[in-house]
N, CA, C and O atoms as a GROMACS GRO file, in nm:
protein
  404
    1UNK      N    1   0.003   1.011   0.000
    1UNK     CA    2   0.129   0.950   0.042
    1UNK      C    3   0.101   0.806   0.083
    1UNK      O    4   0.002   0.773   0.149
    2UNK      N    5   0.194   0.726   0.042
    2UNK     CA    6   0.176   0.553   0.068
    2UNK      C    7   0.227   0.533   0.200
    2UNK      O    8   0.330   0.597   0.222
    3UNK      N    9   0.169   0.436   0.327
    3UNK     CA   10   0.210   0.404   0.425
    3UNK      C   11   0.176   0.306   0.430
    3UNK      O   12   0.088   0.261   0.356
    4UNK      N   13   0.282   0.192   0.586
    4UNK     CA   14   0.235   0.064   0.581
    4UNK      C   15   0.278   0.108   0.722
    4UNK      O   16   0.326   0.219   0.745
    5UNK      N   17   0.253  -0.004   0.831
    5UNK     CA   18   0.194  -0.029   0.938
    5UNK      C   19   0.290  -0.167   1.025
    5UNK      O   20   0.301  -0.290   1.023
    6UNK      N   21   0.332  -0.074   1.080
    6UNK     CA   22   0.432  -0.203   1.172
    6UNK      C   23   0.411  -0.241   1.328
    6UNK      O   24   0.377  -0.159   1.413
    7UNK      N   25   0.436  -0.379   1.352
    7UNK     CA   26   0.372  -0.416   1.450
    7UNK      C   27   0.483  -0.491   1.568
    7UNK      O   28   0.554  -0.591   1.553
    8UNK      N   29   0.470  -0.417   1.669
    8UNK     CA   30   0.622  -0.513   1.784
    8UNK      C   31   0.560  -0.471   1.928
    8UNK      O   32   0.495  -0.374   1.967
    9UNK      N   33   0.618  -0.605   1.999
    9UNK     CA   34   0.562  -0.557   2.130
    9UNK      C   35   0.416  -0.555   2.157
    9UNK      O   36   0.394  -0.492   2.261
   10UNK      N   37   0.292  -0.609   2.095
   10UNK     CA   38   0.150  -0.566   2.096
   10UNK      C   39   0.134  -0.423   2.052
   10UNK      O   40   0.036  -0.383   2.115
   11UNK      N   41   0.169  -0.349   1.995
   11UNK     CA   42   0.159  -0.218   1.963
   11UNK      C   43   0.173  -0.216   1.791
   11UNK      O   44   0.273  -0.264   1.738
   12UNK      N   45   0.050  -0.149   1.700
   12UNK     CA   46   0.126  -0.098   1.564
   12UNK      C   47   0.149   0.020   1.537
   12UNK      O   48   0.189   0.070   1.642
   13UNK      N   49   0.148   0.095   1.460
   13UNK     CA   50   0.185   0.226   1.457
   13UNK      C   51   0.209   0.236   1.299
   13UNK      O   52   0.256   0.134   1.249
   14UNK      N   53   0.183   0.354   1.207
   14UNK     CA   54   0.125   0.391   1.065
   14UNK      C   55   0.239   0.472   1.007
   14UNK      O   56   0.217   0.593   1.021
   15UNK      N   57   0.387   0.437   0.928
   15UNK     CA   58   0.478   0.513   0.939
   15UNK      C   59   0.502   0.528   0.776
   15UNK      O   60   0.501   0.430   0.702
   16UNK      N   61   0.525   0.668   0.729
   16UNK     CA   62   0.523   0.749   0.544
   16UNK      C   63   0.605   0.642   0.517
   16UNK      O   64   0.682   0.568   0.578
   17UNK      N   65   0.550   0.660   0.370
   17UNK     CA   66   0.689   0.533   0.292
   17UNK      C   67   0.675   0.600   0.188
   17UNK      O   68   0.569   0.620   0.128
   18UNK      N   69   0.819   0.654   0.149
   18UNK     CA   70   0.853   0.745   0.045
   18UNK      C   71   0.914   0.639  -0.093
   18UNK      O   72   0.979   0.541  -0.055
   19UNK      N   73   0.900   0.650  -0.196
   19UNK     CA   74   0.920   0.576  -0.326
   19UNK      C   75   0.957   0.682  -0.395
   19UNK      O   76   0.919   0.798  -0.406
   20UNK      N   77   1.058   0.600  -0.448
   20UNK     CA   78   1.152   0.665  -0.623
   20UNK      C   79   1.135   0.564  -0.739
   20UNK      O   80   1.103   0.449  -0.707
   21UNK      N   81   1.150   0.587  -0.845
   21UNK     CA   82   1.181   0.512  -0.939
   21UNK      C   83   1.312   0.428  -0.924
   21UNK      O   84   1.425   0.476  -0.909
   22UNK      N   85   1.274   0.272  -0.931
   22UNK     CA   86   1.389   0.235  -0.953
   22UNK      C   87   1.487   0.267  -1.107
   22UNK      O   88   1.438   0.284  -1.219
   23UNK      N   89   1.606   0.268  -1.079
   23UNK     CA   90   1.675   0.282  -1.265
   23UNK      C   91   1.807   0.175  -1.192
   23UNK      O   92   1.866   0.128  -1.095
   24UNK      N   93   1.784   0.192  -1.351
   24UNK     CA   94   1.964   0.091  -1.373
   24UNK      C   95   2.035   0.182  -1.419
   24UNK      O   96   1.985   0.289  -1.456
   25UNK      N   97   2.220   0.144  -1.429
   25UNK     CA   98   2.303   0.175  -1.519
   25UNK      C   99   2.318   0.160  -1.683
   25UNK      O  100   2.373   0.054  -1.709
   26UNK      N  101   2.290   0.223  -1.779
   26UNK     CA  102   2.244   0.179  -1.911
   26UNK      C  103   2.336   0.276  -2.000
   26UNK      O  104   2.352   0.394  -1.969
   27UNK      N  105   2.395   0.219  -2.112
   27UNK     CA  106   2.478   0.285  -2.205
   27UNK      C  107   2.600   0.356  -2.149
   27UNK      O  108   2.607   0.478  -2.143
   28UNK      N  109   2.705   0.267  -2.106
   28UNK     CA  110   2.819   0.286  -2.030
   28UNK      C  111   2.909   0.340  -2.122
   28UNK      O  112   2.861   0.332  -2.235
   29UNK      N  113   3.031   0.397  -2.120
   29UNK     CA  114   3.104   0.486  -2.238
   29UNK      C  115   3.218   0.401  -2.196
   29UNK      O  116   3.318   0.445  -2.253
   30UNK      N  117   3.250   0.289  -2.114
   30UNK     CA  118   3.380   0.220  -2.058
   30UNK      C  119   3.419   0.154  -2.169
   30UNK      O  120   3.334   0.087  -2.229
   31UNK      N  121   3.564   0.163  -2.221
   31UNK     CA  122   3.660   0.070  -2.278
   31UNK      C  123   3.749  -0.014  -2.245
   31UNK      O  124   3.790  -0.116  -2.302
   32UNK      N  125   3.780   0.043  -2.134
   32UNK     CA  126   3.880  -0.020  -2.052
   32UNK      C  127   3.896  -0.015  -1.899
   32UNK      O  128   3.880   0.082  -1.825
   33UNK      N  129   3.941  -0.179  -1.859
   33UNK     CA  130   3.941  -0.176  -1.683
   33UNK      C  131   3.982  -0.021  -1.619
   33UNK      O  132   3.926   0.035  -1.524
   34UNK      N  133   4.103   0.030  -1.704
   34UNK     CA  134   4.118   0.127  -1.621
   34UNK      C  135   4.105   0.306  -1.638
   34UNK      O  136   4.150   0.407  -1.585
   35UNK      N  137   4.014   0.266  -1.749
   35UNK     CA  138   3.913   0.414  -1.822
   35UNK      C  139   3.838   0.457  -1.755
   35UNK      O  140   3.750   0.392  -1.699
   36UNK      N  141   3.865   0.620  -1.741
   36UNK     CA  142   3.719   0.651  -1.655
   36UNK      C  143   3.606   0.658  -1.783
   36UNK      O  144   3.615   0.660  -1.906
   37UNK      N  145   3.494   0.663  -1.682
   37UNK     CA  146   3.367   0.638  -1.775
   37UNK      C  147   3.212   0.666  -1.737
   37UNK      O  148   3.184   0.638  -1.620
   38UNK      N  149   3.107   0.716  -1.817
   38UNK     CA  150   2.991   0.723  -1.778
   38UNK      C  151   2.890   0.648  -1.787
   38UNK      O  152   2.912   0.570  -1.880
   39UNK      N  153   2.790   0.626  -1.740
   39UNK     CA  154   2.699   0.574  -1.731
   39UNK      C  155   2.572   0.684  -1.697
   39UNK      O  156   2.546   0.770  -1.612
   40UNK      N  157   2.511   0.625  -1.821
   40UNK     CA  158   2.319   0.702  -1.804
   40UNK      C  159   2.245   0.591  -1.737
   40UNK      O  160   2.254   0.468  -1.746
   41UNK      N  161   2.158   0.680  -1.659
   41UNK     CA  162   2.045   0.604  -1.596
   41UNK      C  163   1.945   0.572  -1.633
   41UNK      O  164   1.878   0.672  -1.660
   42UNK      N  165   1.872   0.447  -1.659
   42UNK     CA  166   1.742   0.446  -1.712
   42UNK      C  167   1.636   0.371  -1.616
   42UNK      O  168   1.684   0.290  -1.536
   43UNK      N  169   1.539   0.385  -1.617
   43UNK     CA  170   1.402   0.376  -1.535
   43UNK      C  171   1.349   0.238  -1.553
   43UNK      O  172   1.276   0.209  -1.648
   44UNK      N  173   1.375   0.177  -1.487
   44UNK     CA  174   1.326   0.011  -1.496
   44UNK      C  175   1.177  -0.024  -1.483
   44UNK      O  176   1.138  -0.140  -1.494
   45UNK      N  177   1.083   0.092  -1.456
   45UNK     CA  178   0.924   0.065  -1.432
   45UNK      C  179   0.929   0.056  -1.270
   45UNK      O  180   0.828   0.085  -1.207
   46UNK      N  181   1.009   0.030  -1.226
   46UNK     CA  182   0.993  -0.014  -1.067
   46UNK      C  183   0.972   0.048  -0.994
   46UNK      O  184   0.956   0.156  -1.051
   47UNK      N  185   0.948   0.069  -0.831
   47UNK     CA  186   0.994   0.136  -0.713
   47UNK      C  187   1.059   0.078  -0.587
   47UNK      O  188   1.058  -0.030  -0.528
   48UNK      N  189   1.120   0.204  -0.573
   48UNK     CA  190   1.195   0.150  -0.418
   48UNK      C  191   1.104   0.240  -0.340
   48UNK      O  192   1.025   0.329  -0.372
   49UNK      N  193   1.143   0.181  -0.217
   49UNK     CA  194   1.089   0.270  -0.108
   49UNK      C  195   1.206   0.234   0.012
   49UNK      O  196   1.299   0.154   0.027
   50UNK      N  197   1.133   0.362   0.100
   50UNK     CA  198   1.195   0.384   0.262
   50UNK      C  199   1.127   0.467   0.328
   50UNK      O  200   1.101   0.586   0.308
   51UNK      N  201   1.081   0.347   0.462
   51UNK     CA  202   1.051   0.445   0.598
   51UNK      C  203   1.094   0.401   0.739
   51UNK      O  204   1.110   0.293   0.796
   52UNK      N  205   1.105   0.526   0.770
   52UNK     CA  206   1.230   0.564   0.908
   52UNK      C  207   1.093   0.516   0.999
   52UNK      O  208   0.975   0.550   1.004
   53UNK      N  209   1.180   0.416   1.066
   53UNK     CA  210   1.044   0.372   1.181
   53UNK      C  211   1.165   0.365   1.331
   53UNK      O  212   1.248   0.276   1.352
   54UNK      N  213   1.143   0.467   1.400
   54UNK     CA  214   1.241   0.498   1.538
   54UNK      C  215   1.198   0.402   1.647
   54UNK      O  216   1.084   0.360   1.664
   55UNK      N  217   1.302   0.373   1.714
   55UNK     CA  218   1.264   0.248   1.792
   55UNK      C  219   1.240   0.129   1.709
   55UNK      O  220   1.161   0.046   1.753
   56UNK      N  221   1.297   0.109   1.594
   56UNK     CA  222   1.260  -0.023   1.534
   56UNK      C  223   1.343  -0.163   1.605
   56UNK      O  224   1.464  -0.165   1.585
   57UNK      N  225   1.290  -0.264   1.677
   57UNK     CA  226   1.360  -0.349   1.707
   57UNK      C  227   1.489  -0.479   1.613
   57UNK      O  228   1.480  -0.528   1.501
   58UNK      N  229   1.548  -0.489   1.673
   58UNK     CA  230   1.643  -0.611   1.644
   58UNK      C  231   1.595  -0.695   1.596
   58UNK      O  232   1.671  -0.773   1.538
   59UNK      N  233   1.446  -0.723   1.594
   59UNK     CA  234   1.374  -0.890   1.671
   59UNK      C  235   1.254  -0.862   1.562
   59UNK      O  236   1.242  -0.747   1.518
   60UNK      N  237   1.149  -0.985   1.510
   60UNK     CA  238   1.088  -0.974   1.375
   60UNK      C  239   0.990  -0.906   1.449
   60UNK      O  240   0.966  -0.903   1.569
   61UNK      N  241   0.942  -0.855   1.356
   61UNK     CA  242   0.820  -0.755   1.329
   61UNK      C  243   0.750  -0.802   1.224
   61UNK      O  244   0.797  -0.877   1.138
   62UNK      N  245   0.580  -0.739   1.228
   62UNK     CA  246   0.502  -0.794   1.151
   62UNK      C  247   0.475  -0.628   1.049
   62UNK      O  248   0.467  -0.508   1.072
   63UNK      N  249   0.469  -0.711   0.945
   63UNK     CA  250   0.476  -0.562   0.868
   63UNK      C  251   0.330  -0.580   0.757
   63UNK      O  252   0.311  -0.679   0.687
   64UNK      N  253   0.250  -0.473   0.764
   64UNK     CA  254   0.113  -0.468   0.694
   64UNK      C  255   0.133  -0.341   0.600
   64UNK      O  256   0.151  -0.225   0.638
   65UNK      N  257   0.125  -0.402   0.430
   65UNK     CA  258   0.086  -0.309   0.304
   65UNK      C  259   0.013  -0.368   0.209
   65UNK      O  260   0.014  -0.485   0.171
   66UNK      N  261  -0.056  -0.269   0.173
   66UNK     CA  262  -0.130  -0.320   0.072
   66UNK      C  263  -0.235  -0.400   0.092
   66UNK      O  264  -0.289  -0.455  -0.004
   67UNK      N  265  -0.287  -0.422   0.250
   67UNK     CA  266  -0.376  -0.543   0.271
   67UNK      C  267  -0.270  -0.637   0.300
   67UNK      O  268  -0.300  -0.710   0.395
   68UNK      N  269  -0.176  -0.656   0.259
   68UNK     CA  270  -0.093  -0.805   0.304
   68UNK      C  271   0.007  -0.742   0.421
   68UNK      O  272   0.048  -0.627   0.435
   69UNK      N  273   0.033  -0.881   0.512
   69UNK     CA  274   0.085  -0.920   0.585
   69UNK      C  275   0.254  -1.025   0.572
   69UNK      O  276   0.266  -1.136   0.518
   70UNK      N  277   0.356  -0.945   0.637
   70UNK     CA  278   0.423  -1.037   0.637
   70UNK      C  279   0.526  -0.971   0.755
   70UNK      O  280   0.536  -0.854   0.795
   71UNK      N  281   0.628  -1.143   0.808
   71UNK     CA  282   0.711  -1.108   0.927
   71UNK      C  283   0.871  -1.036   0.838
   71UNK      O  284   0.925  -1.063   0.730
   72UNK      N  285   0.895  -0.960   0.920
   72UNK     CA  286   1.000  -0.959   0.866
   72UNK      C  287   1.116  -0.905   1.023
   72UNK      O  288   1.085  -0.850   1.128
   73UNK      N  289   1.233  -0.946   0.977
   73UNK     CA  290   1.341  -0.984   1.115
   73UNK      C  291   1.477  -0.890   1.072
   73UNK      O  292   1.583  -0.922   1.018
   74UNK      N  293   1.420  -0.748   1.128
   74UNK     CA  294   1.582  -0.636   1.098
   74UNK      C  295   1.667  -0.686   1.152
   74UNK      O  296   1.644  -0.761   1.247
   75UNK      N  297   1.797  -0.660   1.106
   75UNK     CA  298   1.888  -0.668   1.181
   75UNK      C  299   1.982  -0.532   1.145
   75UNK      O  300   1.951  -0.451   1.058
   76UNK      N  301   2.147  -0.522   1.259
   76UNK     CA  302   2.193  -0.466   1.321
   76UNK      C  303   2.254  -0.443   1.172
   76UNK      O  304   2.303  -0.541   1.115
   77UNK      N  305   2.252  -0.311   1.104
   77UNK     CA  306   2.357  -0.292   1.020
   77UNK      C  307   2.510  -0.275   1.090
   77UNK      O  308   2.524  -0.296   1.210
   78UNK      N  309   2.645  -0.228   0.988
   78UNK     CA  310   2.744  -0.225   0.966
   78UNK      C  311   2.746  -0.111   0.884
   78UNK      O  312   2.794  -0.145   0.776
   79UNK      N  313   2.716   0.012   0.883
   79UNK     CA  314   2.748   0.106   0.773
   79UNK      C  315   2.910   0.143   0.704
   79UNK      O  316   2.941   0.169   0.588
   80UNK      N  317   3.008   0.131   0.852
   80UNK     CA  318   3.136   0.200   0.834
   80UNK      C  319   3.218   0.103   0.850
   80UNK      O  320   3.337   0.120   0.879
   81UNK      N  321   3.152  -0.027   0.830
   81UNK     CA  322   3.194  -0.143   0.881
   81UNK      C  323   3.253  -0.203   1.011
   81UNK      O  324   3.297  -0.119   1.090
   82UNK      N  325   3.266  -0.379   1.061
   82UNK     CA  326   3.233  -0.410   1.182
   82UNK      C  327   3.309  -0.330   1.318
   82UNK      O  328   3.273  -0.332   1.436
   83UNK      N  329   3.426  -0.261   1.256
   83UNK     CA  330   3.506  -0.240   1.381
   83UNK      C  331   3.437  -0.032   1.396
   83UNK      O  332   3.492   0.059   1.459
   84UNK      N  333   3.351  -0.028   1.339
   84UNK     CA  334   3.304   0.073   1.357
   84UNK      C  335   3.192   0.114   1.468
   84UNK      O  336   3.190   0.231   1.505
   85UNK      N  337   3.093   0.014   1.525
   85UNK     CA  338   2.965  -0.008   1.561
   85UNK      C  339   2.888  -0.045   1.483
   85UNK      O  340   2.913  -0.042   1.362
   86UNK      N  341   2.782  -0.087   1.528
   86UNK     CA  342   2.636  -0.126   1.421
   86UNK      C  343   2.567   0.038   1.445
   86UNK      O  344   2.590   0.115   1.539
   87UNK      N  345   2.456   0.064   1.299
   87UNK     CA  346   2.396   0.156   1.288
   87UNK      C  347   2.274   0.107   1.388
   87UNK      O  348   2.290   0.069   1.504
   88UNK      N  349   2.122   0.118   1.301
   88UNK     CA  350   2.031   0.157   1.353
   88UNK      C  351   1.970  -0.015   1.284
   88UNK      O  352   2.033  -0.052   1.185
   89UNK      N  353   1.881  -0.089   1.322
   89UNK     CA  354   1.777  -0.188   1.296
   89UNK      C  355   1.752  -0.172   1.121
   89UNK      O  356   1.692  -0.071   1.084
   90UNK      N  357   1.787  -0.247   1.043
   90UNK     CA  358   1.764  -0.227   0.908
   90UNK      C  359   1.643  -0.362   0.845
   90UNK      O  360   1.689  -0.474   0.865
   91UNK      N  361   1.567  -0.363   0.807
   91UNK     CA  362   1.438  -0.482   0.753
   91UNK      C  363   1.449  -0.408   0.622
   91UNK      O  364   1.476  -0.292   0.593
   92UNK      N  365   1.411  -0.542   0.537
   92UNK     CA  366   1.398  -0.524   0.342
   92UNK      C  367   1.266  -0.634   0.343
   92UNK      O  368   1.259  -0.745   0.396
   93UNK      N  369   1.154  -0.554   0.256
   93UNK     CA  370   1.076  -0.611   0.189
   93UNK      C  371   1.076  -0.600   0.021
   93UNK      O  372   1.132  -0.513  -0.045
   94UNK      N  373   0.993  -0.715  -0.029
   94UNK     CA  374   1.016  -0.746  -0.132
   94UNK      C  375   0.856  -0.719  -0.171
   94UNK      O  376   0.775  -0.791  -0.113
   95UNK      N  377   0.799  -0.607  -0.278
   95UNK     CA  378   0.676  -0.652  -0.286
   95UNK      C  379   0.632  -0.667  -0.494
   95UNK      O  380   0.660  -0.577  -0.573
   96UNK      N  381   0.578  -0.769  -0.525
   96UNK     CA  382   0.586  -0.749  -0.668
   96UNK      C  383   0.417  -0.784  -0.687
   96UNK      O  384   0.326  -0.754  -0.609
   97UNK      N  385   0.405  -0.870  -0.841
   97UNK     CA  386   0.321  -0.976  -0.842
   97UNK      C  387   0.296  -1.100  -0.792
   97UNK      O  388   0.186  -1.155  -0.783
   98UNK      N  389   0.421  -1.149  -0.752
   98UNK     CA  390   0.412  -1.283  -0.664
   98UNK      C  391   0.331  -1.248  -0.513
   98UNK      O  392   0.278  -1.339  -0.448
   99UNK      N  393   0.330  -1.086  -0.463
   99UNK     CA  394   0.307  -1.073  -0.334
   99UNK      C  395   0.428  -0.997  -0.257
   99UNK      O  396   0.523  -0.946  -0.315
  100UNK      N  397   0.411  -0.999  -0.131
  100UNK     CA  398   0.506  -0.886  -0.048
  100UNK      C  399   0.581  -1.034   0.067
  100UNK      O  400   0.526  -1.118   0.139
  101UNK      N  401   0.722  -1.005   0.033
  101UNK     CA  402   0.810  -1.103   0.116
  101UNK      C  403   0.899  -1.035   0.150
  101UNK      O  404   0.989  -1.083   0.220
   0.00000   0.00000   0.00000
């Protein structure tokens, strides 16, 4: 199982990072704006990932995979939107060939 390593407060801590294949939408059956319609999924080579890190702060964090290092600064989602509350601390990394941003 793949993990990366997050760091806040002087403290890090080693949390699962689960991956899927990324896919796209590919070979749509739509004719018209107001046709219903399907779409097949196809597999772009990629991955996503997600891991649930509790207590994740508001405020940047230093995030370690792969050997690399980088800051990254969650913020307060909107799931049900603004007049709903904010959810839980949400951070997105980016990691390819260029590196992890």
């Amino acid at each position: 199982m793949t993990s990366l390593d997050v760091c806040w407060n002087g403290s890090c801590h080693t949390y699962p990072l689960t991956s899927n294949s990324e896919t796209v939408a590919a070979g749509a059956t739509c004719t018209g704006p107001a046709d219903a319609c399907m779409a097949r999924m196809r597999e772009t080579g990629g991955k996503t990932g997600f891991a649930m890190i509790p207590g994740l702060p508001a405020a940047p964090v230093q995030v370690i995979f792969a050997g690399q290092t980088a800051t990254v600064a969650p913020e307060i989602r909107y799931p049900n939107g603004p007049d709903c509350g904010g959810g839980g601390p949400q951070g997105q990394l980016t990691v390819d060939e260029k590196g992890m941003r």
